[in-house]
C-alpha positions in Angstrom: 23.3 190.7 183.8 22.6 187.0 183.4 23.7 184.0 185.0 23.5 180.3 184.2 20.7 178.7 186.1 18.9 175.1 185.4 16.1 174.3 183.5 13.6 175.5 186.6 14.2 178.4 188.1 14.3 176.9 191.7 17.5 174.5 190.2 21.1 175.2 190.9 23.2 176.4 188.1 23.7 173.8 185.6 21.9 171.5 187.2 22.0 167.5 186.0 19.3 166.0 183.9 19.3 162.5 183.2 23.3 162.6 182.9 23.6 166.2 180.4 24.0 169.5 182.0 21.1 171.8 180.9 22.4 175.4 180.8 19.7 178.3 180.9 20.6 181.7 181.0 18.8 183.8 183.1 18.6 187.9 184.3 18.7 189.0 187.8 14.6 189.8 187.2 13.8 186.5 186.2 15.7 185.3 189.4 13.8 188.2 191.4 10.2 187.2 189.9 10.7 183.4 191.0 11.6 183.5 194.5 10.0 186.9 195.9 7.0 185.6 196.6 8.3 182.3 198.6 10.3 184.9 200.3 8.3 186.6 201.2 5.9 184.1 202.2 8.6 183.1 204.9 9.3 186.0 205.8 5.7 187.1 206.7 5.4 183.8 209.0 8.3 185.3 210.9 7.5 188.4 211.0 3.7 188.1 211.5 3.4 191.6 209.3 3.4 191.1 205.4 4.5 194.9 204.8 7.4 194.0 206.8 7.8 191.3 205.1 8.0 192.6 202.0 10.4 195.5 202.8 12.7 192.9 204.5 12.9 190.9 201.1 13.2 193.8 199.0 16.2 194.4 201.0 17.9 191.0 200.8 17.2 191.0 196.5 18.8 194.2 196.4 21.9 193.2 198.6 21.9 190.1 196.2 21.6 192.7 192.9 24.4 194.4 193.9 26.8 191.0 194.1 24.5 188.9 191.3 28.3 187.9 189.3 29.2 186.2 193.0 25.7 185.2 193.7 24.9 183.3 190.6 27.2 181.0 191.3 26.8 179.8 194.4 24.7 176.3 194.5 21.6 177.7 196.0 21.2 181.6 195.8 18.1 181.5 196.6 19.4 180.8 200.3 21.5 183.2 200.1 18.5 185.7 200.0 16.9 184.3 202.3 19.5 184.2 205.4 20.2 187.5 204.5 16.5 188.7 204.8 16.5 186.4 208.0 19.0 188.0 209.5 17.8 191.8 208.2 14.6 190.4 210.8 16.5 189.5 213.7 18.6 192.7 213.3 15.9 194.5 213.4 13.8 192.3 216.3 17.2 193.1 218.1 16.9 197.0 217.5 14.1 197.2 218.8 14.6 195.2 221.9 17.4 197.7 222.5 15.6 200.6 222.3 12.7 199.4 224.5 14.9 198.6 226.8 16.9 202.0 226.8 13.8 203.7 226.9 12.3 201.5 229.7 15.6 202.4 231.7 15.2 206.0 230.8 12.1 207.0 231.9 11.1 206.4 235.5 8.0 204.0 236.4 4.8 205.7 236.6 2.6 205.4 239.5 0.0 203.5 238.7 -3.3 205.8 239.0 -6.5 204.2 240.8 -9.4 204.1 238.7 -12.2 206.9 239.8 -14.3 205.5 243.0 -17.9 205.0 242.9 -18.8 208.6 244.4 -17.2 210.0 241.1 -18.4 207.5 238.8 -22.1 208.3 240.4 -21.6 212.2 240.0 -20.6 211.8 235.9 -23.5 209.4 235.3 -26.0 212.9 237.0 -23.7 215.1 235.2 -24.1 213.5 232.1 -28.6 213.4 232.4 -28.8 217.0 233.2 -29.8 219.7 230.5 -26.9 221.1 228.7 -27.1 224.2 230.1 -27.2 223.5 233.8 -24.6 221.1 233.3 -22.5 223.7 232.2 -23.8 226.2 234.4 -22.9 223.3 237.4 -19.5 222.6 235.7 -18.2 226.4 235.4 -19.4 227.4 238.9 -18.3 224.5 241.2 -15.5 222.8 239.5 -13.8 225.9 237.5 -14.7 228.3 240.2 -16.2 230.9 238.0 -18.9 233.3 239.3 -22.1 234.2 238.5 -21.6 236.9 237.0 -18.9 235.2 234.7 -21.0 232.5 234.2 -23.6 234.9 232.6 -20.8 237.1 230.4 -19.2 234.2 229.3 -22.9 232.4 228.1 -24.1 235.4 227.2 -27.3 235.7 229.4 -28.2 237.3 232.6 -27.4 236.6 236.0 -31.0 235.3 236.7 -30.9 232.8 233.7 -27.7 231.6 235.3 -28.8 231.4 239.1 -31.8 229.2 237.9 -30.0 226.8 235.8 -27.3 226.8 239.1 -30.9 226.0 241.3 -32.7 223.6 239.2 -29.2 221.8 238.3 -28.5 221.4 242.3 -31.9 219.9 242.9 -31.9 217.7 239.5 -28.1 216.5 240.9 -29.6 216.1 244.6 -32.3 213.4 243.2 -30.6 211.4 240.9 -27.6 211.6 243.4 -29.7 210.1 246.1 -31.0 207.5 243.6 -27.8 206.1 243.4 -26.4 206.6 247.2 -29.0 203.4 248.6 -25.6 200.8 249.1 -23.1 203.8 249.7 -22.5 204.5 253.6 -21.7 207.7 255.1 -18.1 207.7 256.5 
């Protein structure tokens, strides 16, 4: 398809030069090719993401393909495209206002969950300095309940092994524990 636009692409149709109408035929590409970019450009300082952006322009040229016989004669096309990619922005700013807000009334508040207190923070920090086996060893017998004679099945050694790393994890827990218990009072 082509259209009459001025000598510049950015001109109205037939626009006025120094008293004679200059005429230049021109496709829906050319049209396309000139302006994206500004378009874009806009729409990315609105937007704040140029993907966006880009996808919201590619939208508003294709809505102006598919009516290029109206849209070539209108004075300034150009701004044609652009309030339609404007308004592609807001509809979609207002979509997904909507749907926060539906989903903020859906779901119920959570309680807010308190950080861990120093005791805990204290007990990870040991945790984290023993060996790896007696840290597991500690892990699986007080906090997952297992005994020793799963511990020992499920590591593959024998119940001694696992009773030793269970001793020497205690009293490796027991000093570093006390290191860090000088400003904490009993209560």
């Amino acid at each position: 398809m082509t259209a009459t636009m001025g000598a510049h692409a950015k001109e109205p149709p037939a626009a006025r030069t120094a008293g004679a109408t200059v005429e230049v035929t021109i496709t829906f590409d050319d049209f396309y090719h000139a302006h994206f970019g500004s378009v874009t450009a806009q729409l990315c300082a609105y937007v704040g993401d140029l993907g966006h952006a880009q996808d919201l322009a590619q939208e508003a040229f294709y809505r102006a393909l598919a009516r290029w016989d109206r849209l070539v004669r209108y004075d300034d096309p150009v701004a044609w495209v652009r309030r339609v990619a404007w308004n592609l922005a807001r509809s979609r700013w207002r979509r997904l206002r909507t749907a926060r807000n539906h989903l903020l009334r859906q779901r119920p508040t959570e309680a807010e969950v308190a950080g861990p207190n120093p005791d805990r923070v204290a007990i990870d920090a040991a945790l984290a300095q023993l060996p790896a086996n007696h840290r597991r060893a500690v892990i699986l017998h007080y906090l997952a309940d297992l005994s020793v004679s799963q511990i020992a099945a499920q590591e593959g050694v024998a119940e001694g092994t696992v009773k030793s790393w269970l001793h020497r994890g205690r009293t490796a827990l027991a000093g570093l524990l006390d290191e860090n218990t000088e400003g904490v009072c009993d209560v």
